[in-house]
MIKOLRO-871736 format. One record per residue (C-alpha): residue number from 1; x, y, z. Coordinates in pm, 1 decimal, decimal comma. Each point is the difference from the previous one (the first is absolute). Example, Ala and Ser with C-alpha at 12.3 -4.5 7.8 and 13.67 -1.06 7.14 Angstrom:
<atoms>
   pos          u          v          w
     1     1230,0     -450,0      780,0
     2      137,0      344,0      -66,0
</atoms>
This chain:
<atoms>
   pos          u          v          w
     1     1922,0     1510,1     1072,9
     2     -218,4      -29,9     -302,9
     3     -274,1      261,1      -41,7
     4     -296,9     -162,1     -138,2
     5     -327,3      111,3     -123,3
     6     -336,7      -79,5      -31,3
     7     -190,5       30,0     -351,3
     8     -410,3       -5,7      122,7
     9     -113,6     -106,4      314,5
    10     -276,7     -211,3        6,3
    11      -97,1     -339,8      197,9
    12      291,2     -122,7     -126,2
    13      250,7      258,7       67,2
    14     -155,4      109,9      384,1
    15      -32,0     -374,3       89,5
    16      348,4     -115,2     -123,8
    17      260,6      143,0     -213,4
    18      -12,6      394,0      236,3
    19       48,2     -262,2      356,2
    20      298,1     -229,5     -221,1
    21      175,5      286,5      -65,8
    22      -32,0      231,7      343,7
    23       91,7     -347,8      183,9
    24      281,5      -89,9     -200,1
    25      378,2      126,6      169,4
    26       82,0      118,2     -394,5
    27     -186,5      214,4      -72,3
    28     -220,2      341,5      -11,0
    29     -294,8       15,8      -97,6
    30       10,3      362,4     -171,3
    31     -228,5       45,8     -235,9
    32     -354,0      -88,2      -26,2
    33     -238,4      110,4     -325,8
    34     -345,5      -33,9      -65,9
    35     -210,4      191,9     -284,4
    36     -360,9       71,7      266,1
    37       70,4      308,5      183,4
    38       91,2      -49,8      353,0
    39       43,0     -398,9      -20,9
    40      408,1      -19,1       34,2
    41      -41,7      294,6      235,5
    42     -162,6     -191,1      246,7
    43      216,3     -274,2      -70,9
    44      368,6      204,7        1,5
    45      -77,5      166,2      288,3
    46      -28,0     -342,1      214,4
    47      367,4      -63,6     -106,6
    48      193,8      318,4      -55,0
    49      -66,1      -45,8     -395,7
    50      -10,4      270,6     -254,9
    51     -356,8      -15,5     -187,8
    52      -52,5       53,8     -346,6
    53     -281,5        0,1     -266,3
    54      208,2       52,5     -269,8
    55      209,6     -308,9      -52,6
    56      314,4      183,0     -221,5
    57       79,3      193,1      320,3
    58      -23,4     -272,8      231,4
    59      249,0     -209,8     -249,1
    60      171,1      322,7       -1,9
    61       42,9       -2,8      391,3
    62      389,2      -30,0       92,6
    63      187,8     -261,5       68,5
    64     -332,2     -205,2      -83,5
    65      130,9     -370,0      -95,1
    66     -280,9     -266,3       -2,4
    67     -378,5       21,8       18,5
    68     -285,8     -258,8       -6,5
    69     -283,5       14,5     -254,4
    70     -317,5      -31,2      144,4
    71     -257,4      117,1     -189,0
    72     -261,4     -120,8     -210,0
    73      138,7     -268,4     -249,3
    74      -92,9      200,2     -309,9
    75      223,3      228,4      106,2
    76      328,2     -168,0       63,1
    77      131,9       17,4     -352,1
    78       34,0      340,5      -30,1
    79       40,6       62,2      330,9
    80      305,6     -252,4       49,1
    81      162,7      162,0     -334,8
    82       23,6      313,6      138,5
    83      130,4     -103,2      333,7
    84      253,1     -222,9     -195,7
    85      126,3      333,6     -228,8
    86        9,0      182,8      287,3
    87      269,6     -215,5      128,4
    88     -190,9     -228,6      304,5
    89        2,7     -340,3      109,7
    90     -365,4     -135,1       -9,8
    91     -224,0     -248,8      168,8
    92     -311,3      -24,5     -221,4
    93     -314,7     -126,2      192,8
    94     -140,0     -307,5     -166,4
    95      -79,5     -102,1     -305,3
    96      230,1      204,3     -162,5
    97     -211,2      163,3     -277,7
    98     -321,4      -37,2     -166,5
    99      136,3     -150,9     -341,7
   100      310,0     -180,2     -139,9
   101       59,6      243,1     -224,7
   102       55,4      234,4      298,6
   103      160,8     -220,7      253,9
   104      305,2      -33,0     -305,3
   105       36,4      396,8       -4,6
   106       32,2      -15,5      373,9
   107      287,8     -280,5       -3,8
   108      129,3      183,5     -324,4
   109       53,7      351,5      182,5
   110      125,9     -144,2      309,3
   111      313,6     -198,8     -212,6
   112       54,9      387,1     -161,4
   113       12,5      194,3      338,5
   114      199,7     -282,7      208,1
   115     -202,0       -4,1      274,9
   116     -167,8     -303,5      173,7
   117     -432,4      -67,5      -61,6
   118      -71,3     -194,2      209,4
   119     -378,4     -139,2       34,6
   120     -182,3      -72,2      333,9
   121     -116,5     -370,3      -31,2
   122      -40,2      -36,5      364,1
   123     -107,3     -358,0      -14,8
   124      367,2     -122,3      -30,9
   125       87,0      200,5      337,5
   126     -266,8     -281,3      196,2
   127      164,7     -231,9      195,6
   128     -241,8     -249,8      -94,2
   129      134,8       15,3     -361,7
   130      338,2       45,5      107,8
   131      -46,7     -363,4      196,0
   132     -195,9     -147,7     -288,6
   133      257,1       70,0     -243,8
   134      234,5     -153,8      207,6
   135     -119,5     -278,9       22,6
   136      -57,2      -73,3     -324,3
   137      296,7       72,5      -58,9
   138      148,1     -251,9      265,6
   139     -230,4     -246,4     -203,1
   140     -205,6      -56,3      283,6
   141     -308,9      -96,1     -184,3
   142      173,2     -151,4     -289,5
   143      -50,8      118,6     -353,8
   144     -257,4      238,9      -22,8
   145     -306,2      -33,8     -208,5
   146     -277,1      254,9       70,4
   147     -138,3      292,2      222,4
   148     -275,9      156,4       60,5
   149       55,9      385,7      166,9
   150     -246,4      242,9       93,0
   151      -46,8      366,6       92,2
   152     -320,0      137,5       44,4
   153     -179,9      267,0      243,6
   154     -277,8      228,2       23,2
   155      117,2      264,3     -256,1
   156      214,7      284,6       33,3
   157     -259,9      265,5       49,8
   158      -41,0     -141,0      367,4
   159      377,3      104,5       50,2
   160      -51,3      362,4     -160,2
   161       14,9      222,4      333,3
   162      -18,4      364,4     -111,2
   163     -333,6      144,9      107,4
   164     -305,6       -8,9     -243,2
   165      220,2     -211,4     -281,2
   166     -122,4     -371,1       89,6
   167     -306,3       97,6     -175,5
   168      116,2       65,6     -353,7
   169      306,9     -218,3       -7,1
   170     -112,5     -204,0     -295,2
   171      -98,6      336,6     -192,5
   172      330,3      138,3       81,5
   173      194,2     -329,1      -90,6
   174      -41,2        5,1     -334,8
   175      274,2      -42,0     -216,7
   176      188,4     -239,5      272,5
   177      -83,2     -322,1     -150,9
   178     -190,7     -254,7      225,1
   179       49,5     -296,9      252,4
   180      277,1     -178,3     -158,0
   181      204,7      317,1      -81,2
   182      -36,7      132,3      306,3
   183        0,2     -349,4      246,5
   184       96,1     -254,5     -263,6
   185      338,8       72,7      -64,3
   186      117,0      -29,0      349,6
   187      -66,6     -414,2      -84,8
   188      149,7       65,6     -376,6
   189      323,8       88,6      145,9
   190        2,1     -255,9      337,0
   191      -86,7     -274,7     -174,2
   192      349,3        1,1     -274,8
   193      198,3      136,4      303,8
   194     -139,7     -253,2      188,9
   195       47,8     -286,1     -197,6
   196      315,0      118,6     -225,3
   197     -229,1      -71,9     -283,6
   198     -135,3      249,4     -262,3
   199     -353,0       27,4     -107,1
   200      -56,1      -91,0     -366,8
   201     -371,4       -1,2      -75,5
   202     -298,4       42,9      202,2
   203     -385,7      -60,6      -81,5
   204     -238,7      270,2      210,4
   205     -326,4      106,0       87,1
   206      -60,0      359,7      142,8
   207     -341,6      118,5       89,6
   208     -145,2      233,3      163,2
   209     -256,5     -131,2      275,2
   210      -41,1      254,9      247,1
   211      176,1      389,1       21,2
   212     -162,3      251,1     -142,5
   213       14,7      372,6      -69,3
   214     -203,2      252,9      178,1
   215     -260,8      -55,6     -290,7
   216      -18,1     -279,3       95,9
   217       79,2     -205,6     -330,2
   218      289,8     -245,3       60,5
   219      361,1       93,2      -72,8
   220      146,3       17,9     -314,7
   221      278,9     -228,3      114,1
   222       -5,7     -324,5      146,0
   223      -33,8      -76,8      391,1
   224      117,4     -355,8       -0,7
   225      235,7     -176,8     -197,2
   226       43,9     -366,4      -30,6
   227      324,6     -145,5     -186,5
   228      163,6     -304,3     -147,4
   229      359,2       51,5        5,3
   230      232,1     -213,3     -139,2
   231      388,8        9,0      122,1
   232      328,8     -118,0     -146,1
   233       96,5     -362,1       55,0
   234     -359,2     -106,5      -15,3
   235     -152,1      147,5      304,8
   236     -344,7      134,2      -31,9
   237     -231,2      165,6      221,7
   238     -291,1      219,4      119,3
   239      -29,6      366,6      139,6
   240     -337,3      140,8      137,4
   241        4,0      386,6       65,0
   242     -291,5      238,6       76,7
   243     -168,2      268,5      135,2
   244     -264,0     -201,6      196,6
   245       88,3     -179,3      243,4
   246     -233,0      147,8      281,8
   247      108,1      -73,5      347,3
   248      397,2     -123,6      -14,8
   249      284,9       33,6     -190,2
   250      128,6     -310,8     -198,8
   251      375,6      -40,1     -100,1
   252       60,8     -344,1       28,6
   253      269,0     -187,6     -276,0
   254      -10,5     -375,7      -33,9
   255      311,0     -138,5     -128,7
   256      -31,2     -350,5     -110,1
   257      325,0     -257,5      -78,9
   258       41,1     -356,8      -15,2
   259       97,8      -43,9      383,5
   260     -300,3      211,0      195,0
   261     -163,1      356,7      -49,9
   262      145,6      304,2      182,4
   263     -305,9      273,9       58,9
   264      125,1      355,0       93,8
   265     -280,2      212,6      251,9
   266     -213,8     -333,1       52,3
   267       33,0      198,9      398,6
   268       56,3      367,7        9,6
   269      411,6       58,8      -96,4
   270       64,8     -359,4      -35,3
   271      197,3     -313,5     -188,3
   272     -132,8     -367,2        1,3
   273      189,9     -249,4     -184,9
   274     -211,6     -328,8      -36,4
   275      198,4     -294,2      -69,5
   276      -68,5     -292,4     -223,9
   277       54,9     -219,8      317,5
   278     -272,0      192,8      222,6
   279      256,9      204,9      155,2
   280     -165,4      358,1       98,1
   281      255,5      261,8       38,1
   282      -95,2      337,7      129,5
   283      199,3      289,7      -47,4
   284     -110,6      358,6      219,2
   285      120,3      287,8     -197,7
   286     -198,4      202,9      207,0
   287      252,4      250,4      207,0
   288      126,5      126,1     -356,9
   289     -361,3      139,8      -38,7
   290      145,8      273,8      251,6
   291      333,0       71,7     -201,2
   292     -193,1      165,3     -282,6
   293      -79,4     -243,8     -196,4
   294     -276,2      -40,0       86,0
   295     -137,4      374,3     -110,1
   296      245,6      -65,9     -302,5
   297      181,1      318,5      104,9
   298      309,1     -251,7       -7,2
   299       -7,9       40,9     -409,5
   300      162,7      364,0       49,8
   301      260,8     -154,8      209,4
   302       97,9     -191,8     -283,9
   303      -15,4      278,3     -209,8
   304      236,9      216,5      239,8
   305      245,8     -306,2        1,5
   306       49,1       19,7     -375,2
   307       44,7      372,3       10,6
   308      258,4       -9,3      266,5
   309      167,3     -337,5     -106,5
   310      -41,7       78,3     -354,2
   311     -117,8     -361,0      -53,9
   312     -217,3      -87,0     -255,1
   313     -371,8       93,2       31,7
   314     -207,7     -269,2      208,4
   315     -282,3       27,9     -204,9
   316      151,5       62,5     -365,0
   317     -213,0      181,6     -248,8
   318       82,7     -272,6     -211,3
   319     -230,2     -203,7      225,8
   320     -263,9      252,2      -13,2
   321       -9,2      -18,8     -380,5
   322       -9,7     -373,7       53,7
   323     -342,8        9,4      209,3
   324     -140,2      267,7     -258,9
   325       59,5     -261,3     -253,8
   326     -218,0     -270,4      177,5
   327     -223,6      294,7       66,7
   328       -8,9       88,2     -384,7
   329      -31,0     -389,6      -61,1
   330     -300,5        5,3      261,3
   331     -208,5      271,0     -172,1
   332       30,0     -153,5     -336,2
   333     -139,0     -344,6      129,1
   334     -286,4      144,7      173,7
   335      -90,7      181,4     -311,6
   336       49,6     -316,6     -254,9
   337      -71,4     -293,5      255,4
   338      322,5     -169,6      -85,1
   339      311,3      -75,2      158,7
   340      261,1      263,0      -93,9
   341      344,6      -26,5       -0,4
   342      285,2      244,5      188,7
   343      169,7      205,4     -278,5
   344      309,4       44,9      136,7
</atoms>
């Protein structure tokens, strides 16, 4: 049995990563800090947890051996270090830091203390990607040559569910970077996964249209991003992201190849592969929705499979450094209106 902690307990943590981990046959879900007074209490005493506000006694807690990081991405550096030196396994929410710079000291402390970071990139749990990359695989739409991949929704204040904090989330986001930190680099890692292609320059344009602070001046950072990526072996492509989109949810990918298109969530959970010859093929990934996946609680089932199996991490932090790189790349476009290359 592997005792497992949780390290804040947001949206993020209540809604996925605390369920994945009381669900799962392998573990224990010990452990649960939180700096506000009385937050992990609430939460720990749903699940037999021990709460803390003082996260060197919860790493401290015996027999401790992984925890997720779940709090607010300018945290995870330091945060992640410490669980790292303290000698735990760790799932790091998405996007793995704020900076480069950072995201290397993360990877760089996690070599030195032997233990697996691992980085919660739910997209590549989807079925819908799973099938996609598949098929592309299988060559069933020839050689690709473009996409075009979104992920947009109304903003993450409307999934902040504390009492009297939906009000102020902009005021107390600051510091966390914007849209395509925070939504962005879901897309920024799919799309190489995805493909088996690497990014290698992009060309953006991030404003900021519509969120504001409580002062009601907009953000400081942008609320929708819109990027021109270009991929290894001559693939290019588009990503939209935002804050606002009012009314739905939009996640669609378009992969496009020489023998038809394949477009992942055209329906809700879904696969259609359309063939050069008019051929329509539907694929309903649908009853996976219910296997976790579908709350992306199936990322910390991963996670727990590395652990036990002591494979290699799903989600290296190699490949998080990768996606900070195009995110890096992304920033420096938007400021000089050029296309920018991947430093690798």
């Amino acid at each position: 049995m592997i005792l497992t902690g949780i390290i804040g307990c947001g949206s993020i943590a209540r809604g996925r990563h605390i369920p994945a981990y009381v669900q799962n046959p392998h573990t224990r879900l010990a452990a649960i800090y939180d700096p506000v007074p009385g937050r992990a209490a609430r939460e720990a005493e749903q699940y037999g947890a021990v709460p803390y506000e003082n996260l060197e006694e919860m790493l401290a807690h015996p027999g401790l051996m992984a925890v997720s990081v779940c709090t607010p991405e300018k945290y995870h550096r330091d945060t992640v270090i410490a669980a790292l030196k303290s000698g735990k396994h760790v799932l790091c929410e998405k996007p793995m830091a704020v900076n480069l710079k950072q995201a290397v000291e993360m990877k760089e402390t996690a070599e030195k203390s032997g233990r697996l970071l691992m980085i919660s990139h739910n997209q590549r749990i989807y079925e819908p990607h799973w099938k996609a990359k598949q098929l592309i695989e299988e060559g069933a739409v020839g050689k690709v040559l473009s996409f075009r991949t979104f992920l947009s929704h109304n903003g993450p204040e409307n999934s902040v569910t504390d009492s009297g904090q939906m009000g102020n989330y902009y005021d107390r986001a600051e510091g966390n970077g914007g849209v395509m930190l925070s939504v962005g680099c879901h897309r920024i890692d799919l799309i190489p996964w995805m493909l088996g292609r690497k990014i290698i320059s992009v060309m953006a344009c991030t404003p900021t249209l519509d969120k504001r602070t409580s002062d009601g001046c907009l953000i400081r950072n942008e609320d929708t991003a819109m990027i021109l990526l270009k991929c290894e072996g001559g693939i290019t492509g588009m990503l939209y992201t935002g804050w606002c989109t009012y009314g739905c949810t939009d996640r669609e990918t378009h992969i496009f190849g020489t023998e038809g298109v394949i477009k992942t969530f055209e329906d809700p959970w879904s696969v259609t592969l359309y063939k050069k010859s008019g051929e329509k093929v539907y694929y309903d990934l649908s009853p996976w929705a219910e296997k976790g996946s579908g709350g992306a609680t199936a990322i910390v089932d991963k996670f727990i499979e590395c652990i036990a199996g002591k494979k290699p991490s799903f989600v290296p932090a190699g490949e998080g450094i990768e996606c900070m790189q195009v995110l890096e790349a992304v920033r420096e476009s938007d400021r000089t209106g050029r296309w920018v290359d991947v430093s690798r």
